[in-house]
N, C-alpha and C positions, 0 to 999 in steps of 0.2 A: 504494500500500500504506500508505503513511503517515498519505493525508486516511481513510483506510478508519479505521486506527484510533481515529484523531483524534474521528472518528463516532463511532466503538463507545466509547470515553469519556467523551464527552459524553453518550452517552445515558447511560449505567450512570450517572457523576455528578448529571447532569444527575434521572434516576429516582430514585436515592438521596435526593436532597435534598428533592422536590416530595411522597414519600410517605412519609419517615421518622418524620414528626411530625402528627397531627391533623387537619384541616381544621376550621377555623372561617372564621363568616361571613366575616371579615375579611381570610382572606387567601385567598377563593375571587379575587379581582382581579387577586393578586398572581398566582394560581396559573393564573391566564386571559393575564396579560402575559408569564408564562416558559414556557410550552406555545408561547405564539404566537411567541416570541426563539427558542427549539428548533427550533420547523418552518422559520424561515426559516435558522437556523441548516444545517439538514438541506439544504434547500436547495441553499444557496451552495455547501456541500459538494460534492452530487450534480453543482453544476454544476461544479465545478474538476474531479471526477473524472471529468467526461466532456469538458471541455476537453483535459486531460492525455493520455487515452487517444486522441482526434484528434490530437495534438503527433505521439501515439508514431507510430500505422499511417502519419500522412504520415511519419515520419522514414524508419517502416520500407519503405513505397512508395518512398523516392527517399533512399537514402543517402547520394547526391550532397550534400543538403545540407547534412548532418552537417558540422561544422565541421572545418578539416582541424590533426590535432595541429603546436602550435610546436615546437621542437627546443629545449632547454634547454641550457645552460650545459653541462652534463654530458654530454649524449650528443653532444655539437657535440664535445667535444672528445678523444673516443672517434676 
């Protein structure tokens, strides 16, 4: 949920900025180098978010390997 917004951010920012102001020659280069930083940007994104969602379904498939809670100070001495 979090890289989701992180997305939706980036673009809205990311949109804000590239079409606020004009186009001229000069910064058609600039505007071809942060299109092409965005899509890999989107990218990396799309990949953490489908890494993360693998983490989950194997966590969810085998709960076994959830890590098991320590006992703290406090409940120890409950």
């Amino acid at each position: 949920m979090l890289l989701a917004g992180a997305l939706a951010l980036s673009l809205v920012l990311n949109g804000f900025l590239l079409y606020s102001r004009p186009l001229v020659a000069a910064d058609y280069d600039d505007l071809q180098e942060a299109e092409a930083d965005l899509r890999l940007t989107q990218r990396l994104l799309a990949r953490c978010q489908a890494d993360h969602h693998q983490q989950d379904s194997l966590l969810a498939l085998h709960p076994s390997l959830l890590p098991q809670a320590v006992p703290t100070a406090a409940t120890s001495a409950q």
